[in-house]
C-alpha positions as a Python dict, from the first residue, in 0.01 Angstrom:
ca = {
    (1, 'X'): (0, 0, 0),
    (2, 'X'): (-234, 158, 244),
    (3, 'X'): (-618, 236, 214),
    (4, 'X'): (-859, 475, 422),
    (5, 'X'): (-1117, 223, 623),
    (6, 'X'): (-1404, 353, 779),
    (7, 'X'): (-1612, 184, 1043),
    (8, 'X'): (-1890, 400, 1115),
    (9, 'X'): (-2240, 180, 1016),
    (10, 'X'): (-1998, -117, 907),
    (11, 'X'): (-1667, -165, 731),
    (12, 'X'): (-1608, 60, 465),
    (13, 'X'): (-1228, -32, 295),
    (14, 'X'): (-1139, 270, 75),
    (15, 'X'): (-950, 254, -224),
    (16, 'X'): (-555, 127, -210),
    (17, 'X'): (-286, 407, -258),
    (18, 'X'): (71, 280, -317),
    (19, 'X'): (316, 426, -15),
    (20, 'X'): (610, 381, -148),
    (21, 'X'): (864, 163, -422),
    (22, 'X'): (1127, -77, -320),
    (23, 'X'): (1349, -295, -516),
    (24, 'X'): (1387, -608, -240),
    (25, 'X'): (1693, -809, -218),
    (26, 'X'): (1650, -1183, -259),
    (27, 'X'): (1658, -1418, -11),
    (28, 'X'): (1978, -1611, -36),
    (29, 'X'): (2013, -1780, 292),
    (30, 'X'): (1686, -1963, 485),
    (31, 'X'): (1833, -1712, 787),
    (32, 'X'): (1721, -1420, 585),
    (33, 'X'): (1336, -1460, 641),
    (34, 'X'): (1225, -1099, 655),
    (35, 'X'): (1309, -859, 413),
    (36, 'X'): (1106, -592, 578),
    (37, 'X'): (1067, -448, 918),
    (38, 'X'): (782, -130, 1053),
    (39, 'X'): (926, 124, 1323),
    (40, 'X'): (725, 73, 1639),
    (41, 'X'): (530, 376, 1598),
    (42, 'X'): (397, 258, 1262),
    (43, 'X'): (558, 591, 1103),
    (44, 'X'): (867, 425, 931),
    (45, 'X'): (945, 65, 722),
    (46, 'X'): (1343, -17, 739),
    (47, 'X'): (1394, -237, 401),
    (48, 'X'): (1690, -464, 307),
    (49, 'X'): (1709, -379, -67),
    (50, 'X'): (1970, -399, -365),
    (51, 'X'): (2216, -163, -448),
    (52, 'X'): (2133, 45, -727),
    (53, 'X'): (2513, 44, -939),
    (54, 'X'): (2471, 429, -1035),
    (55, 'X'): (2804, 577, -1119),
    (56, 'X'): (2882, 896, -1005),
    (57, 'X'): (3193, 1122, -961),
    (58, 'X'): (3485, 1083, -740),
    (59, 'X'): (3720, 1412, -704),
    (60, 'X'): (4053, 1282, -580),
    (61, 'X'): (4261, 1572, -371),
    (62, 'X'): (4661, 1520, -416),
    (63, 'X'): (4917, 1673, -168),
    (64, 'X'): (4620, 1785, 71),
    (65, 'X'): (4868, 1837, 382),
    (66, 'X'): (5117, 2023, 157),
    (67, 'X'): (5162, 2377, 282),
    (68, 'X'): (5162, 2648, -10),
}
């Protein structure tokens, strides 16, 4: 989430828009504390999420080094 704040004549919080969705992994292991991490300029997040189990299509080439 992020929200517009002004500070001209006091603090003014706008209103909340959501940045992005994530599906985070659970912790499993007290040495997994964060599942989340921000890019040192603020511009990027790096998150440790599930895999999604989408299926999709695998094209398997036979006799590729065969010469015709």
């Amino acid at each position: 989430m992020a929200l517009p704040v002004k500070t001209a004549g006091g603090f003014d919080p706008g209103v909340p828009v959501e940045l992005f969705q994530t599906s985070p992994k659970e912790t499993v292991a007290t040495s997994e504390q964060f599942i989340y991490d921000v890019d040192p300029s603020g511009q990027k997040f790096l998150v440790n999420t599930q895999e999604h189990n989408t299926l999709q299509p695998m094209t398997v080439v036979l006799r590729w080094a065969e010469k015709k």
